[in-house]
N, C-alpha and C positions, 0 to 999 in steps of 0.2 A: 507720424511725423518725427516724434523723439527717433526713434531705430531710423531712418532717414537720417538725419542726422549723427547719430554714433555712428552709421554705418561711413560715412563720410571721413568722420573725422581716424579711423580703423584704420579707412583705406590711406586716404594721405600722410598717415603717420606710417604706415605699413612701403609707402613709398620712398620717403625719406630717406627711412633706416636702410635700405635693399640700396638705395642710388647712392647713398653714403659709404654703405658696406662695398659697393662696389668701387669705387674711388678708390678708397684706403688701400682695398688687394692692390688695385694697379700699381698704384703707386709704389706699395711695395715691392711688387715682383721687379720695376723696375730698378728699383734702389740694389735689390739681390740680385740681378745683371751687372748695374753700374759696379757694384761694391768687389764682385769678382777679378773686375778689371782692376781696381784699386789696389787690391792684394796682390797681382801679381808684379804691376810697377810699387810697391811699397817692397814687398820681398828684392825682387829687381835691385834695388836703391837701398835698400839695409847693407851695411847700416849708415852709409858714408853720408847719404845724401837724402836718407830717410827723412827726417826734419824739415830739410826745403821742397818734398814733398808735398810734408804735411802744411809746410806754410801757403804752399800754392793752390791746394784743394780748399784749405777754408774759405778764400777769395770767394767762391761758390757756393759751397755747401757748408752744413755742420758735416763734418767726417773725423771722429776720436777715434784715436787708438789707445787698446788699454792693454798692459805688460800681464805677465804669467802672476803675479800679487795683485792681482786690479787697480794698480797703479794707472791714472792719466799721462800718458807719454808724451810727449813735443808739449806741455801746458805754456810754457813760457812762450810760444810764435801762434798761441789759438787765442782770437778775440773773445771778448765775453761774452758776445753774443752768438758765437757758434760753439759754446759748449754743451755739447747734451747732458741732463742733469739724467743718470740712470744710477741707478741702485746698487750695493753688493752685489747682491744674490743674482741679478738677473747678467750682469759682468761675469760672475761663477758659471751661473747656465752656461754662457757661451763660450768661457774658457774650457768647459769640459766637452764640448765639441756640439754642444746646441744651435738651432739656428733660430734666432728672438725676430717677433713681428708683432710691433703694438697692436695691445686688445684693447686699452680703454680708450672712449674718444677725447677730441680735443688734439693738442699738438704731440700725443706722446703714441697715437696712432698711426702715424708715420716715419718711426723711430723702427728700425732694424739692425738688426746686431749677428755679425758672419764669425764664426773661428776660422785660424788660420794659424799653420805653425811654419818657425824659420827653423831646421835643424830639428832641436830639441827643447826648444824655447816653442811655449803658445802664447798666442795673441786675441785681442778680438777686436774686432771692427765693428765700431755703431754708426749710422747716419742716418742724417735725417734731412731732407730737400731743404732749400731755400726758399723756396716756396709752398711751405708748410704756411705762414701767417694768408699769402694770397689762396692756397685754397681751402683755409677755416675760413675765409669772407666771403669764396665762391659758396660753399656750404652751408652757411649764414642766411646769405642771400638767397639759398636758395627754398632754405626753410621760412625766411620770411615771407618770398612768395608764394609759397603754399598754404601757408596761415590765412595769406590777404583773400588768395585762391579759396578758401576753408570760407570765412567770414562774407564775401559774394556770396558764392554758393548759398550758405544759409540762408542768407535774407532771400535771393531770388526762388528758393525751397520755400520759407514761409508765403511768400507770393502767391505760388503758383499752387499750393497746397491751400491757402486761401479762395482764389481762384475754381479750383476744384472743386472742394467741402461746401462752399455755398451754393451751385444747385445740387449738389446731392441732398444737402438740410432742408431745400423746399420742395427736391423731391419724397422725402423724406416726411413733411409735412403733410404734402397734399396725399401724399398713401395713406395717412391718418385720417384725413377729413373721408377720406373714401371709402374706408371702413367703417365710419360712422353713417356713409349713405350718401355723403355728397359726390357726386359723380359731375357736378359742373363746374369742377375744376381744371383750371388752363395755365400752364407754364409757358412762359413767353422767352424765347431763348434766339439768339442770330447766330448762335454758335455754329461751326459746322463740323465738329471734332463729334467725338463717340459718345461726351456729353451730351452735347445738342443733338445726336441722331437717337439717345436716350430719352431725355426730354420730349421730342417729337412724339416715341412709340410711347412714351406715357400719357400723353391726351390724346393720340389716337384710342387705347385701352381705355381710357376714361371715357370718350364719347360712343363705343360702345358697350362697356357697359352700364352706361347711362340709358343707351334704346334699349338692352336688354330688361333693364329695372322698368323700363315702361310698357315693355314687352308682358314682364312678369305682373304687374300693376293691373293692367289691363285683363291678360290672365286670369287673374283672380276674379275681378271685379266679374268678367264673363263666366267664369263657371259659377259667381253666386248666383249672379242673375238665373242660371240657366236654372240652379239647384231651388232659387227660392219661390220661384214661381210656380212651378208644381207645386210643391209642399204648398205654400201659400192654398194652393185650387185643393190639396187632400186635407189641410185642416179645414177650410171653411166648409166643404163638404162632408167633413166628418160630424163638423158640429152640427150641422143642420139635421142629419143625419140620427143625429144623439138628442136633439131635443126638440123639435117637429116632429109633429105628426102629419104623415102623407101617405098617401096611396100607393101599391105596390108600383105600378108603373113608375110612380116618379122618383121613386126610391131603389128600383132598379137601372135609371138613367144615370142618378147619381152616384151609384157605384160602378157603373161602366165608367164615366169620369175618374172616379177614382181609381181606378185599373189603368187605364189609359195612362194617367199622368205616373203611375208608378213603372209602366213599362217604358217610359220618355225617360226617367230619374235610370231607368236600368240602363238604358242604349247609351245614354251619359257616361254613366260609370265603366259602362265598356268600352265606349270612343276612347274614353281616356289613358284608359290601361292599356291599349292597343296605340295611341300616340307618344306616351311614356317610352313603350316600351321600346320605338321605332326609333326613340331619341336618344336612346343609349349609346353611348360613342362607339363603345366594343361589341355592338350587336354582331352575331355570325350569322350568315344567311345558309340554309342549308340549300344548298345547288343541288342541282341534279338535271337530267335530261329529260324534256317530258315533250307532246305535240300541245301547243298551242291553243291551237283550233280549238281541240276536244275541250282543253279547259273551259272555252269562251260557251260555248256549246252547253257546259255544264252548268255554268252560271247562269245563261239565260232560262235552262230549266229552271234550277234556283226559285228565280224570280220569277216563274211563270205566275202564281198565284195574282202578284203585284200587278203586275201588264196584261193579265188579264179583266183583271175587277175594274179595272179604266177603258178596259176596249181599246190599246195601242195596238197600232201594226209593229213589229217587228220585222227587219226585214235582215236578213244576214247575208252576207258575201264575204264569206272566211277559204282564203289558200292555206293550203298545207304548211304548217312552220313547224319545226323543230327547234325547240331553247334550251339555253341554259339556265336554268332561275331556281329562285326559292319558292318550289310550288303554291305551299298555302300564302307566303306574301303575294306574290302575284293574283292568289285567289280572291281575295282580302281587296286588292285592287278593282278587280271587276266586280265583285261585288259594290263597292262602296259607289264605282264612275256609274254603273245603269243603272244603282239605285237612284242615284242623283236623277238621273237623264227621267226616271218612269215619275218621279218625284214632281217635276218641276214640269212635266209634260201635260197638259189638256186631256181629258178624257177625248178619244177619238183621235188623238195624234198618233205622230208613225218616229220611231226611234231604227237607225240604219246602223248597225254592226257591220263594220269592215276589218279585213287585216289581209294583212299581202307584205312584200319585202323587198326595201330599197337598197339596192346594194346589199350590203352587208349587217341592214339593220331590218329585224321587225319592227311595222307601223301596224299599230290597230286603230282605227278612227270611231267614236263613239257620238252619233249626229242627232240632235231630237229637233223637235217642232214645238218648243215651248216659248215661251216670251222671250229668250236670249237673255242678254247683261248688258250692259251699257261700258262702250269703249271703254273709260275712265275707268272703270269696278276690273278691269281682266285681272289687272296686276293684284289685286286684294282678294282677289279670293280664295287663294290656298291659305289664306290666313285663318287659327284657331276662332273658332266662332262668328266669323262675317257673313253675314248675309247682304247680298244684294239688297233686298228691297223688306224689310222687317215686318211692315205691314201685309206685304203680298206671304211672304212665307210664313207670318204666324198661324195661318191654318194649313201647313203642311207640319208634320211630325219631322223634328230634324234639330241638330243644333251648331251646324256648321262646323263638323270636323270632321266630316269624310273626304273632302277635297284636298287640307291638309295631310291626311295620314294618306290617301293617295299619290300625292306631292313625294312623300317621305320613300315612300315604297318603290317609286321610280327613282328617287335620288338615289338609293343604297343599289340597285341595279345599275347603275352609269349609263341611266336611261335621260329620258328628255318627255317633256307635257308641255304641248303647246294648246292654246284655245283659241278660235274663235267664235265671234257669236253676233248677228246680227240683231236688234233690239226687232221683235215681234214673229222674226220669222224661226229663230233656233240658233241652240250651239254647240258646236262639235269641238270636240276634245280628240288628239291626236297623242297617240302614245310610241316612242321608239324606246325600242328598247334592242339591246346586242343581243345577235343569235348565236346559237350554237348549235354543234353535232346530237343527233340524238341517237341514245344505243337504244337497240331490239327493247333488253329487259326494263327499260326505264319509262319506256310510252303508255300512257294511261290506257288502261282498256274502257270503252264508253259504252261500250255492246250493251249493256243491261239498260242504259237511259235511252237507245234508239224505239227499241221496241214499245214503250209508251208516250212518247213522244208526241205532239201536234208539231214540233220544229224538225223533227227526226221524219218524220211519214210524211213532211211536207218537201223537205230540204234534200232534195236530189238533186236538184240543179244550181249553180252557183247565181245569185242576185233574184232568188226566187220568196217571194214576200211570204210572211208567216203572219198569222191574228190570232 
């Protein structure tokens, strides 16, 4: 604010002086035009009628002439108010053939003084307008209006600087409260200047991350859950374990529990470092061209053990596609959607693998025959730790973030997951994702997984069922 104001009062003083500086020259240059004229009707008229010269130019102006000794000539026909009061020395300057042009301000700033000789005789001529007093008043006035000009200004400066500083002070504020956690703060603004489009984006940013902080909240609260209950089941079976006495049998069940629940605490810790990692902003994906197909092919190897211990059918109906992708993400993918699909599926259900290409995109559709989800739930289930139905999944091994890092895995592709799902009958997940060129050297060779295959020895014909 202060530099605001010096800078003000710099510049209108900086004006002043320049509009005043400019005045003064003119005026002068004019007066050293006028005065040339003077000399040559003064010379003209020397010496007879010199005098009534000089009586007639006072009428107008101050115009003195001074002799070869600095003597004041015609004094007796000049009024006393047209005499220029100038000095020796500066009379001397212009007798020696100098030409004088007032430097200090005030009336003595439009005082010029010309040499001029008759013969062998020097002269000097000083003058000074008549209107020297009207434009010290034009220049008066005009400094007084810049003052008054100076004096507005400030006050409508503290104004609008008040103005200003008070929501920055409560934006300013509420940034504090928000560091300390409060995130349900609301700045109330009708503004429409850059202010108020400021303000707005500041409780925009507050209201999210407000849901981020409950996001995060909830986070936690879900991975203890997930962490304490295992533990919870490997301490109370440890104890038991340590100070009961029982029989091999049952002292073998108990440690298959306890195996169990630390391979659940493992898949945990990996879900996570696999959803961590997916979350990193500057993730790089490593591209490359590979067939499709063969990968889906691979996975359902994979997973044979799983879909088979349930007795699913399997059925696949994969066209040829060539992509561009991050192979093991996209691995990572299929694994996570049919483990879901074998998970959630009936022993004796049938799981349909498809992929084929619309346009310019691959679609793989992933369809099972398990109890579905319920309209309302579609939208929540890529969410960290959701379950559908808590009771129905707590005797499935799982902690709800394979749908999430599936979610992630197609996001970074600039891909797309749509679900639908019918409550009892099944639900199919639909994956696009952008295709690309594939080179020769970049296509997976599968040769070695056909030959042991039941999906390979079965799969010669496209939409042909596999068990």
């Amino acid at each position: 604010m202060a530099a605001v104001i010096v800078s003000l009062f710099l510049s209108l003083w900086l004006i002043v002086r320049l509009s005043e500086s400019r005045i003064t020259s003119y005026v002068q240059d004019e007066l050293i035009a006028n005065g040339k004229d003077i000399i040559e009707s003064y010379v003209e008229s020397y010496p007879a009628h010199a005098e009534i010269l000089a009586k007639g130019l006072a009428v107008t102006s101050a115009v003195n002439f001074y002799g070869a000794g600095g003597q004041l000539l015609h004094d007796d026909v000049l009024p006393t108010d047209k005499r220029i009061a100038v000095d020796a020395d500066r009379i001397g300057f212009v007798l020696d053939g100098g030409v004088y042009r007032g430097k200090s301000r005030g009336p003595e700033a439009f005082v010029v003084g010309l040499p001029f000789q008759i013969g062998s005789e020097r002269f000097a001529l000083f003058m000074a307008p008549a209107i020297g007093p009207f434009m010290r008043l034009i220049v008066n006035f005009f400094q007084f209006e810049l003052l008054f000009v100076l004096l507005i200004g400030s006050v409508l400066i503290l104004i609008a600087a008040r103005f200003i500083v008070r929501p920055l002070r409560r934006l300013t504020d509420a940034t504090r409260r928000m560091s300390k956690g409060d995130f349900g703060v609301v700045l109330r603004t009708k503004r429409k200047d850059e202010i108020g489009q400021l303000t707005r984006s500041f409780n925009l940013m507050a209201q999210e991350l407000g849901a981020l902080e409950k996001i995060r909240q909830q986070f936690v609260s879900n991975v203890s859950h997930e962490i304490q209950s295992p533990l919870t089941s490997i301490k109370g079976f440890t104890k038991a374990l340590k100070h009961k006495k029982m029989d091999e049998e049952k002292r073998l069940q108990l440690l298959s529990i306890i195996e169990e629940e630390t391979e659940r605490l493992s898949r945990l810790g990996d879900d996570l470092l696999q959803l961590s990692s997916l979350e990193y902003e500057h993730l790089e994906l490593n591209l490359r061209a590979y067939r499709l197909d063969e990968q889906l092919r691979k996975a359902v190897i994979a997973l044979e053990p799983q879909w088979t211990q349930k007795g699913l059918r399997l059925e696949l109906d994969l066209a040829s596609l060539d992509i561009v992708a991050d192979e093991d993400r996209i691995y990572q993918l299929w694994i996570n959607l049919l483990g879901n699909a074998i998970k959630f599926t009936d022993p004796g259900g049938e799981i349909r693998l498809v992929a084929g290409q619309q346009g310019e995109t691959a679609v793989v559709s992933v369809h099972d025959t398990g109890s579905g989800i319920p309209e309302g739930q579609l939208d929540a289930i890529f969410q960290p730790f959701y379950k559908v139905d808590p009771s129905r999944t707590s005797a499935v091994s799982g902690n709800g973030i394979g749908l999430s890092i599936v979610k992630r895995i197609v996001g970074l592709h600039h891909g797309d997951i749509q679900v639908t799902s019918v409550p009892g009958k099944g639900t199919t997940f639909h994956i696009l994702l952008p295709p690309g060129p594939a080179s020769p050297q970049y296509v997976t060779d599968t040769s070695h997984w056909r030959q042991n295959s039941p999906v390979y020895s079965s799969q010669t014909r496209r939409g042909e069922k596999e068990r």
